[in-house]
N, C-alpha and C positions, 0 to 999 in steps of 0.2 A: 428979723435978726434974732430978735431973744426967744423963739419958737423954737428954729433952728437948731440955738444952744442948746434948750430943751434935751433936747430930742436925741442930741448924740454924746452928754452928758448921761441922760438912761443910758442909753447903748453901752458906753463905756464901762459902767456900774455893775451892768449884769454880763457881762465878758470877764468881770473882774469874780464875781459869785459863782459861777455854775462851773463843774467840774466838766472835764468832757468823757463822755458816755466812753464804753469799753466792749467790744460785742465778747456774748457770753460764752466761757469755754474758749481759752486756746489750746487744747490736747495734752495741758502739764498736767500733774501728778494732784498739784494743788487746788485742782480746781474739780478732784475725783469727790464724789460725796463722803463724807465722813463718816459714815454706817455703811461702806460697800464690803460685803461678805468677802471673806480670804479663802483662796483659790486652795482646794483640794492638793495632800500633797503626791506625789508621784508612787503610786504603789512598788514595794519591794518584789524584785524577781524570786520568784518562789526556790527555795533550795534544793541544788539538786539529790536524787536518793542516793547514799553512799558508796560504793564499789562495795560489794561483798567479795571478801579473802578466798583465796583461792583454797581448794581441799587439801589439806596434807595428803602427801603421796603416800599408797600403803606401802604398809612394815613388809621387808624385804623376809619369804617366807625361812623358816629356824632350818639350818642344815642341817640333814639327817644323819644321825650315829653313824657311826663308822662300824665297818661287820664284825661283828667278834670274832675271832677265830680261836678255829676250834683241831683237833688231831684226828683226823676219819680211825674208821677199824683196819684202814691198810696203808696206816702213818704216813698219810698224805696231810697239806693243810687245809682243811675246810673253812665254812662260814657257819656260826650258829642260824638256823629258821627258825621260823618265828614258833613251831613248836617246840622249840630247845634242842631238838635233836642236830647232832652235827652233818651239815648238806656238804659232800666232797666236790672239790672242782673240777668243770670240762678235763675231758682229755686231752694231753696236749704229744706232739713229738717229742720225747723225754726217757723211752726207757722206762718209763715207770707206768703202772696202774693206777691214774690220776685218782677215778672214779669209782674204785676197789668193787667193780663186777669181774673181775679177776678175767677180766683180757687187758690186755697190755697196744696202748699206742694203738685201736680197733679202727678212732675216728682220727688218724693221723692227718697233717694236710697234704698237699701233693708236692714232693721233691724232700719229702721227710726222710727216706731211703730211695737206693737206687740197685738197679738191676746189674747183675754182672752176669754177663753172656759167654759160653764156652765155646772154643774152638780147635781143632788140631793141623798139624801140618804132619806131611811125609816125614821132614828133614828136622822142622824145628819142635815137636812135639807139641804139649799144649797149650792153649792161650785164655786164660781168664782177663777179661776185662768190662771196662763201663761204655766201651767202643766198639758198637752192633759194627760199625763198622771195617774196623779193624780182623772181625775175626770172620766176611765175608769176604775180604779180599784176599785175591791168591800173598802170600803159598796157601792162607791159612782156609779152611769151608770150616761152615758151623754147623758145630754138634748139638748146642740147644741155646738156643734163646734164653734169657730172663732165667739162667740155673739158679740164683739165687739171690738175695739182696743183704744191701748192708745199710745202716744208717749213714745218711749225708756228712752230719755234725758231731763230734766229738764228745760223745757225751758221757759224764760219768758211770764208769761200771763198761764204759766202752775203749777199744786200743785202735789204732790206724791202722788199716789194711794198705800195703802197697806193693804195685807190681814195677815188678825187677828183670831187666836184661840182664843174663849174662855172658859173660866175656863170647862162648861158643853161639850167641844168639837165642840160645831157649829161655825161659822166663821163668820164675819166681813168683810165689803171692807168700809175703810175710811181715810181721809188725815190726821186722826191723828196718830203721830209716836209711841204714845202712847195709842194705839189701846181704845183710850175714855173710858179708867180705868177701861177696860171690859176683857184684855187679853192679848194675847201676839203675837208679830209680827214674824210670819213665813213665807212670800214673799213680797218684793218689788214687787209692779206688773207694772207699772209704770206710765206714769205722764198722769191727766184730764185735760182739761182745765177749766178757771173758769167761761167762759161763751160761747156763742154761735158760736164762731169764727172760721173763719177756715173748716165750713162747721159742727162743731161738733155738736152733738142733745144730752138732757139732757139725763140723766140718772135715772130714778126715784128709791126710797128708800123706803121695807115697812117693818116692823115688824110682828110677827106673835106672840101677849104673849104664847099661852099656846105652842109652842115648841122652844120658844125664836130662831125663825129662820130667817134675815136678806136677804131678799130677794132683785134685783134690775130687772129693765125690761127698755125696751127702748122703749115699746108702751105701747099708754094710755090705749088702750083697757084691757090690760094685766093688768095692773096696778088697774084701776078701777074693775075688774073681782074679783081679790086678794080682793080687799079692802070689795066690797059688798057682797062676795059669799064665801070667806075664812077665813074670820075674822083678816085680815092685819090690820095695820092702817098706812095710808101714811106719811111718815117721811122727806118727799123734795125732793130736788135735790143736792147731793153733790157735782157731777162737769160733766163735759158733753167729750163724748165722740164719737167717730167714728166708720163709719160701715166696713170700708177698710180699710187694712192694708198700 
């Protein structure tokens, strides 16, 4: 019996002393060594290289002078060259010698003037007109083609030409709009000049009483022929005209 006691009195004693063991490391923080090296930090993204600016757009190029102008030797308006001397301008449809090589309207454009074609009749005498047509059909046959030209456009130094019926059917060419209280105005034909210029040559005018026929011619011979040998009588010069269109 007192063996027994013994025996489970130790027992007791050292149940009472001894800790109980703990297996080593549970995977906490606290149980990391105290000298473990600290983890590298996460290197920075490298920066990226800046956008370079865009170029300024070039300088919009200096606008050039304006021409000087200048008065040619044949009081037209030129442009100064670059040798100072004054350059006269193209030639235009104008009546005028742009260019002062003393022809006049040479490099005209086309419809700058216009042709008026001659005709006669048995009964109605002469027909000037812009209408080939007209002086090809009966009563009237044609005597020339393209007799002579006039400027299309009204242009200074220039008067309207217009052909006139009248009352008895024979016709008129004169710069009155009011066909000189004889008739009535059936074509602009269009513009004479009023004098020599421009290379224009008169136009002569004659009458004829006993067929009240209004004839024109551009040479004297023709004219004086009329006058001495047909019974015309010469009536002037209304306005002067061209042999080229």
């Amino acid at each position: 019996m007192l063996l027994a006691s013994a025996t489970t009195a130790c027992s007791t004693a050292d149940s009472d002393t001894l800790e109980p063991s703990v297996p080593p490391g549970d995977g906490t923080s606290d149980d990391a060594p105290a000298d473990a090296p600290d983890l590298p930090d996460e290197p920075d993204a490298p920066d990226s290289p800046d956008e370079p600016d865009p170029p300024d757009p070039p300088a919009p190029p200096d606008e050039p002078a304006p021409p000087q102008a200048c008065t040619t030797t044949c009081n037209t308006t030129g442009t100064v060259g670059s040798n100072g001397m004054c350059v006269p301008p193209a030639e235009a449809c104008n009546l005028i010698d742009d260019d002062c090589d003393g022809v006049c309207d040479e490099s005209r454009s086309a419809g700058c003037r216009v042709f008026v074609h001659r005709g006669v009749s048995d009964d109605l005498g002469h027909l000037f007109t812009t209408d080939l047509a007209a002086v090809t059909t009966e009563p009237f046959r044609l005597e020339q083609q393209d007799n002579f030209s006039l400027y299309a456009d009204d242009l200074p130094g220039s008067q309207t030409a217009y052909l006139c019926r009248k009352d008895d059917g024979t016709h008129l060419v004169t710069a009155s709009a009011v066909c000189e209280g004889a008739g009535t105005v059936v074509l602009t034909l269009g513009n004479w000049a009023t004098s020599d210029e421009c290379g224009a040559v008169p136009l002569y005018r004659l009458w004829q009483a006993a067929s009240n026929d209004h004839f024109y011619t551009l040479s004297p011979q023709e004219r004086d022929f009329a006058v001495d040998e047909l019974g015309y009588v010469f009536e002037g010069i209304p306005g002067y005209v061209w042999l080229e269109q």
